[in-house]
Backbone bond lengths (Angstrom), bond angles and torsions (degrees), N, CA, C in turn:
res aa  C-N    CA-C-N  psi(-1)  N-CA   C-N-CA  omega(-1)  CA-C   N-CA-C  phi
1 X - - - 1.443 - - 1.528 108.27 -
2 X 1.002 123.73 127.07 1.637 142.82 -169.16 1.807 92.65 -91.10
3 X 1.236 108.98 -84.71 1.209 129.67 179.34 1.442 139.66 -130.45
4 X 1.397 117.04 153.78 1.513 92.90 168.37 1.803 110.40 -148.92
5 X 0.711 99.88 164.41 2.104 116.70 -175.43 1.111 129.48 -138.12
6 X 1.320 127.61 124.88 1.354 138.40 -143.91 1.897 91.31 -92.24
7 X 1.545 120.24 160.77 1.345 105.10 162.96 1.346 102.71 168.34
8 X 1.518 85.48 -149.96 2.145 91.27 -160.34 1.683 95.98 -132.15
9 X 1.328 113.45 143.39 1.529 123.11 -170.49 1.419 103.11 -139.95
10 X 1.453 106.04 156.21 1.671 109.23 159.10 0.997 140.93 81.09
11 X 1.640 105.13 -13.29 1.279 122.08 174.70 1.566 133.49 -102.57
12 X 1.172 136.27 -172.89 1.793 140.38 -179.21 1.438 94.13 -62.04
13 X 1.815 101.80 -67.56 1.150 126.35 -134.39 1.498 110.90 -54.33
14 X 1.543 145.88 129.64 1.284 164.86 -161.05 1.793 102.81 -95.26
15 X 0.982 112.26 96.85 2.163 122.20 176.59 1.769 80.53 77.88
16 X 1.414 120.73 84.73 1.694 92.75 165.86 1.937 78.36 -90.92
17 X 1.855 98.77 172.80 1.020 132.45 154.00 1.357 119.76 -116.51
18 X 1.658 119.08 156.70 1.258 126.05 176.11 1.437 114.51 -32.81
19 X 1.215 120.22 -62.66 1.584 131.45 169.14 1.314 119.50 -65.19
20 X 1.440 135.85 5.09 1.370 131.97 -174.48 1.866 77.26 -156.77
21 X 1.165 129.39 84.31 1.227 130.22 155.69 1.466 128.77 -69.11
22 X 1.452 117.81 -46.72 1.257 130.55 -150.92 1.241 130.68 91.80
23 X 1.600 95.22 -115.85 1.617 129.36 -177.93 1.946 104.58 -145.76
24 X 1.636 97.73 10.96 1.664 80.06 165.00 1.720 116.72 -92.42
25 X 1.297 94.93 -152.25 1.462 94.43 -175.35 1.497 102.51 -130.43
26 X 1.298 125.28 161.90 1.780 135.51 147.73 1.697 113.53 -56.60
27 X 1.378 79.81 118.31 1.957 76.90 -170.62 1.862 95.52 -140.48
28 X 1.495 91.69 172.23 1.752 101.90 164.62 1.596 106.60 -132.86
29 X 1.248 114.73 156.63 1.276 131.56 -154.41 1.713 74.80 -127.67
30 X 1.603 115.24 129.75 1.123 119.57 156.51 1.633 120.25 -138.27
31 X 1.114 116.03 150.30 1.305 128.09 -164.71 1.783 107.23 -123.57
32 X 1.245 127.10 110.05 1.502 129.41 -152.48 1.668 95.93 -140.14
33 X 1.338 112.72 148.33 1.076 135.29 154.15 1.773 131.04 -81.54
34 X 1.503 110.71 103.06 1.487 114.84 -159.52 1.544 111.01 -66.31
35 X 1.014 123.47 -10.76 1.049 131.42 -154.07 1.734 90.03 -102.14
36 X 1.524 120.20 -36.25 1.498 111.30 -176.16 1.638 116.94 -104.24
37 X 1.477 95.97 -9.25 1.778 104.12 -175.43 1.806 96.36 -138.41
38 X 1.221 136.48 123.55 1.364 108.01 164.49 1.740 107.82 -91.38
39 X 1.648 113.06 176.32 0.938 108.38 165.10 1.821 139.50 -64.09
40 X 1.119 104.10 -21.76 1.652 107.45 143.31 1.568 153.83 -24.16
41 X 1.892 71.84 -48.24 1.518 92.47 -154.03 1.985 78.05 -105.05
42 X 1.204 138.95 -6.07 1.542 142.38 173.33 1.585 86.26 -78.72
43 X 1.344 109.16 -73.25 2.024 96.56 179.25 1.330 131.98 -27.26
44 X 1.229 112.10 -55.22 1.459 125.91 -178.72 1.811 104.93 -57.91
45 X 1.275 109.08 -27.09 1.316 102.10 -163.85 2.151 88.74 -87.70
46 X 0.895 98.71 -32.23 1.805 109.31 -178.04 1.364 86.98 -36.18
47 X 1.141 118.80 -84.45 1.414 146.97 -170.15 1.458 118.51 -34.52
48 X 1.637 103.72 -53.59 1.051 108.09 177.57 1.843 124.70 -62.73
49 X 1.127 93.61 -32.06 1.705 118.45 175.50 1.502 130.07 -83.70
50 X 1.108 142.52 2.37 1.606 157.20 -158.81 1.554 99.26 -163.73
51 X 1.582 94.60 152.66 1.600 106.17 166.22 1.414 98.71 -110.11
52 X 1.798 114.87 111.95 1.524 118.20 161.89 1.057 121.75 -110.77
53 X 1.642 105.81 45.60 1.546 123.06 171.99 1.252 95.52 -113.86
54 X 1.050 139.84 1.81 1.772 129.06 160.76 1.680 117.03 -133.40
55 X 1.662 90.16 142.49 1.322 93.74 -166.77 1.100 99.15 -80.00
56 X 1.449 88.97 158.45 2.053 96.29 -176.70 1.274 97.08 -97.98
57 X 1.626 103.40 162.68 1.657 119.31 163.02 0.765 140.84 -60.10
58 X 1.481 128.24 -12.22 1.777 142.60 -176.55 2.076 101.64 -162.65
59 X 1.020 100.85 155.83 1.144 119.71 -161.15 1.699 88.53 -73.31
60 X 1.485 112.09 -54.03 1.537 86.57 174.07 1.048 134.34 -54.27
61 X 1.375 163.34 6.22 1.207 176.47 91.24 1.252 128.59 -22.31
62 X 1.821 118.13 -0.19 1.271 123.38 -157.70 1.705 112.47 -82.49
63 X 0.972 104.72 148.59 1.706 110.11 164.42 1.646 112.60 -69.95
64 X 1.539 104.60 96.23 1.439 111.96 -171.95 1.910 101.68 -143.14
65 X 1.463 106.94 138.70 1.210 147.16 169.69 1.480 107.93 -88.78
66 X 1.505 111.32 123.65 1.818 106.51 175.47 1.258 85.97 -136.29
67 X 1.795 107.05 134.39 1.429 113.18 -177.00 1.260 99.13 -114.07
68 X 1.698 130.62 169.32 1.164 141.48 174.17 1.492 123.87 -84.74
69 X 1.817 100.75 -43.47 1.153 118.09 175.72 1.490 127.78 -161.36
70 X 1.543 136.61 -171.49 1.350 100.17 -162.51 1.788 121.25 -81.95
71 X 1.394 100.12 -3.86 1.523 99.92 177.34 1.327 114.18 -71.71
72 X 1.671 127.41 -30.04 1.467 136.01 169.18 1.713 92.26 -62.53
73 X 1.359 123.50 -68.08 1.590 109.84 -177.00 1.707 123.14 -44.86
74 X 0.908 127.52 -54.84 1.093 134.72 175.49 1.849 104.94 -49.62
75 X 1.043 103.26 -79.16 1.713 97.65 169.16 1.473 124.84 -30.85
76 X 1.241 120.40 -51.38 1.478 131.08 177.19 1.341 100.03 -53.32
77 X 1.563 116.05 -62.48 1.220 124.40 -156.92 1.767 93.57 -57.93
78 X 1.431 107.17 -53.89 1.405 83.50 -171.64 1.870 125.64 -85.91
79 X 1.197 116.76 8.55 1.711 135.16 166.41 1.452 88.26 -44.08
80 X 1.772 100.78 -64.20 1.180 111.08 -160.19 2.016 131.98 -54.11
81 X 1.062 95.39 -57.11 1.628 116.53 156.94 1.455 98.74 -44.73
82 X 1.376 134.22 -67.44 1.411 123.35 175.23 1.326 118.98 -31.56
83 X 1.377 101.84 -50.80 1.693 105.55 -177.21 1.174 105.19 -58.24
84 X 1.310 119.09 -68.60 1.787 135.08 -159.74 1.908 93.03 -30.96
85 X 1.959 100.43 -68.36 1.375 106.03 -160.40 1.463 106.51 -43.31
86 X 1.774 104.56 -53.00 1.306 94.50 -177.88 1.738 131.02 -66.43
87 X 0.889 135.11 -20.77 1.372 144.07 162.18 1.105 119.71 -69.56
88 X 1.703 125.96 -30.96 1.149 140.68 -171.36 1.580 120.27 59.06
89 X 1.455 107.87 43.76 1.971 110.82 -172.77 1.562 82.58 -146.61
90 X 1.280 101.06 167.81 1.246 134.00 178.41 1.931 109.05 -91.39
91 X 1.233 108.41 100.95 1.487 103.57 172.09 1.620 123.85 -84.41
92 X 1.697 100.23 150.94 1.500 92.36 177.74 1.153 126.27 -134.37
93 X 1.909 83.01 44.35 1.677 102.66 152.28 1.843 114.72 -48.98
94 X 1.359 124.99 138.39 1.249 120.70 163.48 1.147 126.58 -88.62
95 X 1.469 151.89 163.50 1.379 147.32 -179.96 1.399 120.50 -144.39
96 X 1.428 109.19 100.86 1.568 128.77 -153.63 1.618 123.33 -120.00
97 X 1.235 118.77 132.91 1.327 111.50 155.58 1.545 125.00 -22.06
98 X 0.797 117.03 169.99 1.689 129.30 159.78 1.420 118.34 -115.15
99 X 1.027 133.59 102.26 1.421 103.87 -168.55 1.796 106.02 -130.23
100 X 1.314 115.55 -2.41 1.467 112.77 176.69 1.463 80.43 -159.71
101 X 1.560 128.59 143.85 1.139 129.77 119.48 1.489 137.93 -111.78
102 X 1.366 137.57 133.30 1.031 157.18 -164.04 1.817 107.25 -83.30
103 X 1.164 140.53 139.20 0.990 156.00 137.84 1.438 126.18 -58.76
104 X 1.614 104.12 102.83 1.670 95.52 -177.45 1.688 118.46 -62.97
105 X 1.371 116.04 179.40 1.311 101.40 159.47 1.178 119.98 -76.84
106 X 1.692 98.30 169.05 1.516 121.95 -178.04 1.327 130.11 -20.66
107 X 1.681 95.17 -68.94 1.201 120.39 159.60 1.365 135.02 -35.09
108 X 1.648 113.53 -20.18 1.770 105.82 -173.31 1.685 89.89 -132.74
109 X 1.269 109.32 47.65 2.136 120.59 177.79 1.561 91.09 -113.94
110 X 0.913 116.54 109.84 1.574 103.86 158.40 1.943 105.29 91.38
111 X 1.407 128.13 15.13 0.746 113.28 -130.74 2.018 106.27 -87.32
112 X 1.241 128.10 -20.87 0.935 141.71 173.59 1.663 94.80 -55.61
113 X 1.336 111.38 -63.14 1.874 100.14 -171.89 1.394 106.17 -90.66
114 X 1.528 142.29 12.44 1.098 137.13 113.18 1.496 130.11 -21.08
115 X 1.563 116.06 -49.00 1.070 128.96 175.13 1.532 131.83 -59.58
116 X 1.584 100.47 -24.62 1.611 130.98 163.67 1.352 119.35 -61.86
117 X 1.090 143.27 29.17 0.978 126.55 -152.83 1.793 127.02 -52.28
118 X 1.252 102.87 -20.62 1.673 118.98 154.69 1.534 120.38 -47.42
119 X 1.486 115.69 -75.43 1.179 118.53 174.83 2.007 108.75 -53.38
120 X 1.530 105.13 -59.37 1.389 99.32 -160.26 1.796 119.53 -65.06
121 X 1.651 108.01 -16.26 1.871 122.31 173.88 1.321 69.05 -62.98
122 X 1.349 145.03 -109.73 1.513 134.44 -137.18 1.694 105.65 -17.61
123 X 1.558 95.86 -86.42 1.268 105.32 -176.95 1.322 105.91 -22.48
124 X 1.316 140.34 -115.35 1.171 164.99 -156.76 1.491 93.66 -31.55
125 X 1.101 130.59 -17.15 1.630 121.43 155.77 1.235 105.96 -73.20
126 X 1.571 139.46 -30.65 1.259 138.17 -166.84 1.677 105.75 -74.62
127 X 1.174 100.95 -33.78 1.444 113.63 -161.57 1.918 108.79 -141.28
128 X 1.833 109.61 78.71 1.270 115.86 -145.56 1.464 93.08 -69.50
129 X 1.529 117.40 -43.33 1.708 123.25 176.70 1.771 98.41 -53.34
130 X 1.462 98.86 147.76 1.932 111.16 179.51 1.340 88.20 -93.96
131 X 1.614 136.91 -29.21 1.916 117.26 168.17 0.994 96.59 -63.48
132 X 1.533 166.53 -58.29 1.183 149.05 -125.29 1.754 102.48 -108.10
133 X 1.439 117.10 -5.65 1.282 132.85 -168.32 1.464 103.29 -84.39
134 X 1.853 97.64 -51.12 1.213 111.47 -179.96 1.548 131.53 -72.32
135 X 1.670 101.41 -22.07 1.498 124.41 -175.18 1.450 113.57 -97.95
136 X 1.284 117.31 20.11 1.178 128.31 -172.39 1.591 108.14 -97.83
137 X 1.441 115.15 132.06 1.256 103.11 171.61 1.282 139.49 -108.79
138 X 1.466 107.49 12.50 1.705 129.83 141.36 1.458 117.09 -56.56
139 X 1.351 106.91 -48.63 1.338 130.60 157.92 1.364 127.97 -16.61
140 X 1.533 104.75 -68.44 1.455 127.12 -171.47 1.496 91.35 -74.16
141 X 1.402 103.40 -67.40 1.392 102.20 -166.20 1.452 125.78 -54.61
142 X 0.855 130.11 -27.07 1.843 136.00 178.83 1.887 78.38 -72.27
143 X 1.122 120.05 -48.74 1.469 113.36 -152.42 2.046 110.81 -63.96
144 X 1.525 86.68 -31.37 1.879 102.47 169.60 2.061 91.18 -66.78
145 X 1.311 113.64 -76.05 1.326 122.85 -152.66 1.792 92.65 -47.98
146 X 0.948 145.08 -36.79 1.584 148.50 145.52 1.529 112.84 -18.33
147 X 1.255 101.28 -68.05 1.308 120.76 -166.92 1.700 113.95 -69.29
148 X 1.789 116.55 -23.71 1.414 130.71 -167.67 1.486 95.69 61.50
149 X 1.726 101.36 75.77 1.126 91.33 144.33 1.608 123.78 -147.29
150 X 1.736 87.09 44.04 1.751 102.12 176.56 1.631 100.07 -146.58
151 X 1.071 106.98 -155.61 1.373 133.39 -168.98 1.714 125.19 -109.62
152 X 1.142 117.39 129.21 1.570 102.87 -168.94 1.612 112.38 -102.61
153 X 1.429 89.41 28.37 1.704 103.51 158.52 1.969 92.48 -99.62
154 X 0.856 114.53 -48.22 1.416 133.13 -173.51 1.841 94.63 -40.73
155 X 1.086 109.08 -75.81 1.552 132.46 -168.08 1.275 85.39 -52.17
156 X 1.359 139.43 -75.28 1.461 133.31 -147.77 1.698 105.24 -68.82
157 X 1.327 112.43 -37.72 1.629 106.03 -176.51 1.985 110.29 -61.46
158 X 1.449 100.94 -33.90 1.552 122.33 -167.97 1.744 101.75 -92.89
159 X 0.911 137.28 -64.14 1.403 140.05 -155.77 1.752 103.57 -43.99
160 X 1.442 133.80 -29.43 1.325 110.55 174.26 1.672 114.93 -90.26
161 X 1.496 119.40 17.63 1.336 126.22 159.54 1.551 109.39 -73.14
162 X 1.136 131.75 -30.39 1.235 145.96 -159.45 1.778 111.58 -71.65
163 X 1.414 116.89 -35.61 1.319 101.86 166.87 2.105 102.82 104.79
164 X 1.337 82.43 8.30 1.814 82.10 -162.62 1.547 98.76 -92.44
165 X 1.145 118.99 157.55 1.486 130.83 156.53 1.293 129.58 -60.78
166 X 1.400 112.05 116.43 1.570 105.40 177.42 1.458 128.79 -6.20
167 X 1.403 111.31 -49.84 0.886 122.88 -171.58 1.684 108.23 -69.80
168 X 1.075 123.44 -64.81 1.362 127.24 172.90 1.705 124.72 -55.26
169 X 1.494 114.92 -34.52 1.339 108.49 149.72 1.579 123.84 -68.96
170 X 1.414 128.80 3.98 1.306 135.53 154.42 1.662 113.61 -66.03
171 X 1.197 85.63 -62.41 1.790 108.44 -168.81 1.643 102.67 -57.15
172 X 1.623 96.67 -48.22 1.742 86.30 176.25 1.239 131.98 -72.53
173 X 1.405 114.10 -21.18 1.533 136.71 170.30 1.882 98.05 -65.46
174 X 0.871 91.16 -57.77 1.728 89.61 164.94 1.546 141.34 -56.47
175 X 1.090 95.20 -29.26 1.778 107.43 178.98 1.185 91.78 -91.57
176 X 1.213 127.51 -87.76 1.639 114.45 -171.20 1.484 134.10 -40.29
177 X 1.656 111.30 -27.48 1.539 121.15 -173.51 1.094 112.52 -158.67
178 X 1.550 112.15 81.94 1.460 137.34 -159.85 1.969 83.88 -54.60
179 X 1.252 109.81 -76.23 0.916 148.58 -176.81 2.365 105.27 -18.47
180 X 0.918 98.83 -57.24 1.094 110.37 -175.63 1.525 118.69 -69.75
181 X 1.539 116.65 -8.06 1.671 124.10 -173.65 1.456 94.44 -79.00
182 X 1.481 132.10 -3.74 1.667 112.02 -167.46 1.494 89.85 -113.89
183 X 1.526 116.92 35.86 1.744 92.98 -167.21 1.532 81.87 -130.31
């Protein structure tokens, strides 16, 4: 994972905001390295992570796929059929163009290690611009390892790429994996 960006898809509406949505949707914008993740193997994780066996209540919330081009469609399309056969139900994941994406606010980029304000004041000294805060891929990643969504073999091999202070690669080794500081 290179990067990633929170935002709005799919819809009419021109700059929507959280509070003035429209008809788009809650989406992430991700930016990956093919060579270390393929796009396949980003599906499987879609899948693995969301229930798109129930329809949601509002379109913002929907189980939706945005492709770039037709080799991302075609793939999706068939992730998807994989799933169905294997589950044996009809999903109502959607599978869509891309055709504008929107940038959420500030506030919902990063937002789990946002919540840090310890760890992320570092950061945000590293990276004084909030695009370069957000486009960061130390960034993202502390912001997944926040969230549990790696491994704390993962974190310990990676965490002194990150640029952080002893101190804060403590604290983060700590918040995420209490467990792992006595080993």
């Amino acid at each position: 994972m290179i990067r990633t960006r929170v935002g709005y898809a799919g819809g009419e509406k021109i700059n929507p905001t959280y509070h003035a949505l429209g008809n788009h949707s809650e989406t992430i914008q991700i930016d990956y390295d093919p060579e270390k993740i393929t796009y396949p193997q980003l599906l499987q994780i879609f899948w693995d992570n969301h229930n798109y066996k129930l329809k949601s209540f509002s379109r913002q919330y929907m189980s939706i796929i945005f492709f770039h081009n037709l080799k991302q469609q075609e793939l999706a399309t068939q992730s998807m059929q994989e799933q169905e056969k294997k589950l044996d139900t009809k999903l109502v994941t959607e599978i869509l163009p891309l055709t504008q994406f929107y940038r959420a606010e500030d506030y919902h980029q990063k937002y789990k290690l946002q919540l840090r304000e310890d760890i992320s004041g570092e950061l945000k000294k590293m990276y004084p611009n909030f695009q370069d805060f957000v486009d960061s891929t130390a960034v993202a990643r502390i912001n997944g390892f926040i969230g549990g969504h790696s491994t704390s073999e993962q974190l310990k091999k990676e965490i002194s790429t990150y640029g952080l202070t002893e101190a804060s690669e403590k604290y983060l080794l700590n918040l995420v994996y209490p467990s792992i500081q006595d080993q």
